[in-house]
C-alpha positions in Angstrom: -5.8 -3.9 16.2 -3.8 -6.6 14.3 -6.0 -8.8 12.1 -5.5 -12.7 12.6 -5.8 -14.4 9.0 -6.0 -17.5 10.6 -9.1 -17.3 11.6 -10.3 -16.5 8.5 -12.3 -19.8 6.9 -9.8 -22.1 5.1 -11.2 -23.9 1.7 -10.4 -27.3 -0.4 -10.4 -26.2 -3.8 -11.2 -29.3 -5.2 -14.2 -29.3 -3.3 -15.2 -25.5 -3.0 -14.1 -23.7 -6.0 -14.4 -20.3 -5.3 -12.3 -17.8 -7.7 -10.4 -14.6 -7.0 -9.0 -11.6 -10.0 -6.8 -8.7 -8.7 -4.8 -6.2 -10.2 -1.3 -5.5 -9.0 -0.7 -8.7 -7.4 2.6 -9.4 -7.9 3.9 -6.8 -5.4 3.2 -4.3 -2.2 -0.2 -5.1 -0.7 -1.7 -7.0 -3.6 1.7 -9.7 -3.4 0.5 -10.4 0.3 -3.2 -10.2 -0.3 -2.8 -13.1 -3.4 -0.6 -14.9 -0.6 -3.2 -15.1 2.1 -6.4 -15.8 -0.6 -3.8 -18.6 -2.0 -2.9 -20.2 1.6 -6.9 -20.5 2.4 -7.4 -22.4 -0.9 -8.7 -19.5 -3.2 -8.1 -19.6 -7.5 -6.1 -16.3 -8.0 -6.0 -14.7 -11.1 -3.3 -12.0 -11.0 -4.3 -9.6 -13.4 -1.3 -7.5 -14.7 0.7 -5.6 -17.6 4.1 -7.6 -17.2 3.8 -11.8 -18.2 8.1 -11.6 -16.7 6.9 -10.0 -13.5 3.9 -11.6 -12.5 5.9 -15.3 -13.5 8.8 -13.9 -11.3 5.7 -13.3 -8.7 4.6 -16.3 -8.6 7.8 -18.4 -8.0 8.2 -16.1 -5.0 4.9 -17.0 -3.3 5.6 -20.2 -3.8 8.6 -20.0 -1.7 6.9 -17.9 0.8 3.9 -20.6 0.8 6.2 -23.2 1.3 8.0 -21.5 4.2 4.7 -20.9 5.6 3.4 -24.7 5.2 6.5 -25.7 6.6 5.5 -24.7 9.9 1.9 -26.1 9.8 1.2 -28.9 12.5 0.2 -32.5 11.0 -3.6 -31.4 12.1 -3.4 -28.0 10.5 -1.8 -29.4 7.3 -5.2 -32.5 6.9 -7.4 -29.2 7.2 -5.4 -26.7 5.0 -5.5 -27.0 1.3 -3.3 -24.3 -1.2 -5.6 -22.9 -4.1 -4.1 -22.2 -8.0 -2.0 -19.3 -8.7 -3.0 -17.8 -12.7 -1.6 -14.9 -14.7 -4.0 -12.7 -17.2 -2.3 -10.0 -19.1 -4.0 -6.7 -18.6 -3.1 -3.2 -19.1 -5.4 -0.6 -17.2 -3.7 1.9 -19.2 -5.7 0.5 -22.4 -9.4 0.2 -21.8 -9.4 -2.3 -25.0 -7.3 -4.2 -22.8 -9.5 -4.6 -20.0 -11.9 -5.7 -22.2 -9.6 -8.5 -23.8 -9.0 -9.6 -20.0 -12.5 -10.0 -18.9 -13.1 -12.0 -22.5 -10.2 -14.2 -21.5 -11.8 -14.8 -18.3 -14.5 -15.7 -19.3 -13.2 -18.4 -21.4 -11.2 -19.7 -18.6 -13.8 -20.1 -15.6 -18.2 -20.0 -15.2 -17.9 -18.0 -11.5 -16.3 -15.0 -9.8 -16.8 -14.9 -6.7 -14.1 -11.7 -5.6 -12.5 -9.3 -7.9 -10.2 -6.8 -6.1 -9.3 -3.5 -7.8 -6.2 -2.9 -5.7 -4.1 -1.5 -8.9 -3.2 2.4 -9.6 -0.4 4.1 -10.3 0.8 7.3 -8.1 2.2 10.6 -8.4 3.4 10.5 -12.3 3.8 13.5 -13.7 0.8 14.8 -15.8 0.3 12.2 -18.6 -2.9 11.5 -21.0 -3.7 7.7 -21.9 -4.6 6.6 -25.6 -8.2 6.6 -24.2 -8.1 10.4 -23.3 -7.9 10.2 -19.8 -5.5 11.8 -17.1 -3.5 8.0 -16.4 -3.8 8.3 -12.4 -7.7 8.6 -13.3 -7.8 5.4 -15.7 -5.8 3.4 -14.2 -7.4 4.1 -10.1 -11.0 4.5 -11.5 -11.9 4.3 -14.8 -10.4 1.2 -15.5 -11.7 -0.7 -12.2 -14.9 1.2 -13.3 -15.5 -1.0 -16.7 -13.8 -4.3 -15.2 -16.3 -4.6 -12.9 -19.1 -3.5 -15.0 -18.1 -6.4 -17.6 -17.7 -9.2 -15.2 -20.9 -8.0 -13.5 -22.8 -10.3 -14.8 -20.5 -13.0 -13.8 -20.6 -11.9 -10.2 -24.8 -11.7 -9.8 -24.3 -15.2 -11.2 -22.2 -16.6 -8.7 -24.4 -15.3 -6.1 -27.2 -16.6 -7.4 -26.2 -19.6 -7.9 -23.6 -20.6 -5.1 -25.4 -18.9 -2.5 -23.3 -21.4 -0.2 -20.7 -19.8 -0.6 -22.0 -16.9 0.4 -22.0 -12.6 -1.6 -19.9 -12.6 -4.5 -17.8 -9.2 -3.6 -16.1 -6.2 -5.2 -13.0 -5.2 -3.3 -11.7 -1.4 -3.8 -8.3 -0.7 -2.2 -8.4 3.1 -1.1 -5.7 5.5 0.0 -5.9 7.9 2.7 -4.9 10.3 0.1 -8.0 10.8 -0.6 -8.8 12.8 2.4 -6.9 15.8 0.2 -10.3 16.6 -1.8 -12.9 18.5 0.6 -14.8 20.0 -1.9 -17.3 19.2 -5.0 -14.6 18.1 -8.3 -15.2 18.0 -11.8 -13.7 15.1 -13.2 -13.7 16.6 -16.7 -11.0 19.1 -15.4 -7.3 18.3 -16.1 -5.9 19.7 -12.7 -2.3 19.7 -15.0 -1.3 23.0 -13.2 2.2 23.6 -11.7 4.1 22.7 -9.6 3.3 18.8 -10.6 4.5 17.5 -7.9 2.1 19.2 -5.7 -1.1 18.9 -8.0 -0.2 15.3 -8.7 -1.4 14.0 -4.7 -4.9 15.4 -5.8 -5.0 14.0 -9.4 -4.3 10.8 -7.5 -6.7 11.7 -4.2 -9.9 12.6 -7.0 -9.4 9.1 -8.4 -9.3 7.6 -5.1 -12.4 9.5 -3.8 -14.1 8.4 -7.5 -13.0 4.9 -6.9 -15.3 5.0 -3.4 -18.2 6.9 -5.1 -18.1 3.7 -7.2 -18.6 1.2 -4.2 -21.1 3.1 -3.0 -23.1 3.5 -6.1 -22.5 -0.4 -6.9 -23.7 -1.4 -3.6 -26.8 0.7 -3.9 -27.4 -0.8 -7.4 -26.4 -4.3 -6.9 -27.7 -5.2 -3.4 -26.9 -9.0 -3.7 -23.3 -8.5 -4.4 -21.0 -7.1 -1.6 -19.1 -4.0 -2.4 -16.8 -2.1 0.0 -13.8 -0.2 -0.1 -11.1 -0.7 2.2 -8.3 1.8 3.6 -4.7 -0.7 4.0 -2.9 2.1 6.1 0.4 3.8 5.6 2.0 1.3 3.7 4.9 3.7 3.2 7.9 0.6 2.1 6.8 0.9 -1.8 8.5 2.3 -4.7 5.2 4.7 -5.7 7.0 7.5 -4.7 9.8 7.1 -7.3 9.3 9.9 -9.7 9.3 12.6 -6.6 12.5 11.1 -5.1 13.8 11.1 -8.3 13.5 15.1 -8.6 16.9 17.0 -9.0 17.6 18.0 -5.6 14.2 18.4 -4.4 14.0 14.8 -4.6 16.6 14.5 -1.6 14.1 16.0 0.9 11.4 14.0 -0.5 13.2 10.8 0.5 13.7 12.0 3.9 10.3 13.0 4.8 9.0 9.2 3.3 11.9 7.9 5.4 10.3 9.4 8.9 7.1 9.3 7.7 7.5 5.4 7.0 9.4 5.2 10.2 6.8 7.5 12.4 3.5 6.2 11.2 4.1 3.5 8.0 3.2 -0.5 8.6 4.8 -2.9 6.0 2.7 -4.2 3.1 2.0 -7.9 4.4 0.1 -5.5 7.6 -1.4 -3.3 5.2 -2.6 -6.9 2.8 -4.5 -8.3 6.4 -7.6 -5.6 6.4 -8.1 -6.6 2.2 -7.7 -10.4 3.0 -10.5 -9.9 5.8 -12.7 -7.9 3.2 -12.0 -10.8 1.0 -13.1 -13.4 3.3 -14.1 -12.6 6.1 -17.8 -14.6 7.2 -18.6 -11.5 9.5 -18.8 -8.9 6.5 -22.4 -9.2 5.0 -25.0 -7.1 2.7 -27.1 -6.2 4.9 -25.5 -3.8 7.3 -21.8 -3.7 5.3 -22.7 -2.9 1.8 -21.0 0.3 0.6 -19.2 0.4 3.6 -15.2 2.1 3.8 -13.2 -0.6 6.3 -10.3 0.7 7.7 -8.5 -2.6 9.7 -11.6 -4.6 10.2 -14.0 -1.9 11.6 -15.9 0.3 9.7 -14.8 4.0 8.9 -16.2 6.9 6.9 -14.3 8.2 4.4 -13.8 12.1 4.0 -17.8 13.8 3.8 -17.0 14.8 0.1 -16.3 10.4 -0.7 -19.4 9.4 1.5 -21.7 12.1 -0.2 -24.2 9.8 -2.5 -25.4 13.5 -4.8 -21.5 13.2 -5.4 -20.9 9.6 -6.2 -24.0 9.7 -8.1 -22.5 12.5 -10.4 -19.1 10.5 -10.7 -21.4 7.4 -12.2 -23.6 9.3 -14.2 -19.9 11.4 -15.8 -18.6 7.7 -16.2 -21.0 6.0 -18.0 -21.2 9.4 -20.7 -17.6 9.6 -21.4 -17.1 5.5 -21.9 -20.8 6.0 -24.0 -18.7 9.0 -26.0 -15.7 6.0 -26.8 -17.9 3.7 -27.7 -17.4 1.5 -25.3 -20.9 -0.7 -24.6 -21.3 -1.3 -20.4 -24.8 -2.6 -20.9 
C-alpha cells in the first residue's frame, strides 16, 4: 500500500504552532520525513553532529519545497502554509551532548509536540564510546533512551496543555534487522567476537530490538503521550553499508548482494519517509488502541516475539536506568 501524505492534515504555523526534533534529518529517511513535517506547516528542529551538513540540508529542502509548491493549485496554495526549518548541534555519540541539546531546546521553545529518534549508525566495526558503550548501542538506544527521558516532561506538557492538538508523540524508526535476535540478550555483553562483519548485524539488530522495548515500556508508563515504533522498509539506496563494501575483496560481493537486494526488494528513502510522516501526523493513530504499537506502512505489525515480550523490555529499562545511574547521569 502506498501512503498518500496529502491527506495528512496541513497546519498554519502562525496559527497552530506545533514543534518537531529528529535526529538524522539531513539525509535517507529522516531528509524526506523533515520534508513532509515542513510542507504541512510543522517547526523542525534537525538535530545533528555536523552544523556544514545539516546547513547544506537545509538549502536542499528548500529547493525541493519550492519545486513541490510550484505545482500547488491557487486553492491548494490559500490552504497550505510551510513550517520553519532549525538546526541543534547534537552528538549521540556523547551523552553530555544530548544533554546540552535538550537544554538548548529548552531555551528555544515551551512545547514538543513530536520528537522522532530516527538516528543510528550501522555495521561499524566494534568501537567503544567515551561513555563506555558499544557505539551502535548508544547511538540506536541509549542515546534516544535519555533524549526522550529529558524532554519528557516537555512532551506531558504539551499534552496537557494543547490537548487540541491532539497526543504529543515519540517516534522510533526500527529496522527489520532486528528480526536477527530470537532469543533472551544481555545488553551488558560486548558481542565483539569475529568475524565483525557478521557479529556487527546483531550489535546493530539488539539495539534495534532495545529501541522497541523502549516504546513499549514508555507507552505503558506514559499513557497520555503516544509512543510507537515504526518499520520504513528496505530502504536499501543509503551509504550505511559503507565499511562492508569497503572490505578488501570481500567488500566486492557485498556490493553486489546490496545491489539485487536493493533492486529485488529495496524502496527509495522518500517511500520509506511516508509510514514515519503518517506516525508523525496522522489523526487516525491514537492512545487508546495504538500505544506501543510497531507500524509497518500504516498498519500495525508485531515485531519479532523476543521485541514484543514486555518481561524483556522491562529488563532492557530496568539495565538502562542502572548503567546511566552508574555515570551519573540524573533521568529523574
Amino acid at each position: 500500500m502506498v501512503l498518500d501524505t496529502q491527506t495528512l492534515p496541513y497546519l498554519n504555523p502562525e496559527k497552530d504552532r506545533r514543534t518537531v526534533l529528529i535526529t538524522a534529518g539531513t539525509s535517507g529517511v529522516g531528509f524526506f520525513t523533515v520534508l513532509q513535517l515542513h510542507l504541512h506547516g510543522y517547526v523542525v528542529y534537525l538535530a545533528g553532529r555536523s552544523k556544514n551538513r545539516a546547513t547544506k540540508a537545509i538549502e536542499r529542502l528548500r529547493c525541493e519545497l519550492a519545486a513541490i509548491v510550484e505545482g500547488y493549485s491557487l486553492e491548494q496554495r490559500a490552504k497550505r502554509c510551510l513550517g520553519e526549518l532549525h538546526y541543534l548541534e547534537m552528538d549521540l555519540a556523547r551523552l553530555s551532548s544530548v544533554l546540552e541539546t535538550v537544554a538548548a531546546y529548552q531555551q528555544l521553545e515551551e512545547n514538543l509536540n513530536i520528537l522522532i529518534n530516527n538516528a543510528g549508525v550501522l555495521v561499524l566495526p566494534f568501537t567503544v564510546t567515551e561513555d563506555g558503550f558499544e557505539l551502535q548501542l548508544q547511538t540506536s538506544y541509549i542515546a534516544p533512551f535519555l533524549l526522550t527521558i529529558k524532554l519528557l516532561p516537555m512532551l506531558e506538557r504539551t499534552s496537557y496543555y494543547h490537548p487540541e492538538a491532539g497526543p504529543a508523540r515519540v517516534i522510533y524508526v526500527s529496522s527489520v534487522i532486528h528480526r536477527m535476535v530470537v532469543s533472551q540478550f544481555n545488553l551488558s555483553t560486548s558481542l565483539n567476537y569475529y568475524p565483525n562483519f557478521i557479529f556487527t548485524w546483531y550489535r546493530f539488530a539488539v539495539a534495534k530490538t532495545a529501541g522497541i522495548h523502549f516504546m513499549k515500556m514508555l507507552a505503558l508508563r506514559n499513557p497520555r503521550i503516544l509512543c510507537v515504533s515504526v518499520l520504513p522498509g528496505n530502504v536499501m539506496n543509503t551509504d550505511h553499508f559503507s565499511y562492508l563494501t569497503r572490505l578488501p575483496i570481500i567488500g566486492f560481493i557485498f556490493w553486489c548482494i546490496f545491489q539485487i537486494c536493493s533492486y529485488c526488494f529495496g524502496i527509495t528513502s522518500q517511500e520509506g519517509a511516508n509510514p514515519v510522516a503518517n506516525c508523525c501526523m496522522s489523526t487516525s493513530i491514537t492512545t487508546t488502541k495504538d500505544n506501543g504499537s510497531h507500524f509497518l506502512s500504516s498498519n500495525v505489525k508485531n515485531p519479532s516475539i523476543i521485541a514484543n515480550n514486555m518481561d524483556y523490555a522491562a529488563q532492557t529499562w530496568i539495565w538502562t536506568i542502572h548503567q546511566l545511574g552508574k555515570r551519573k547521569i540524573d533521568i529523574s
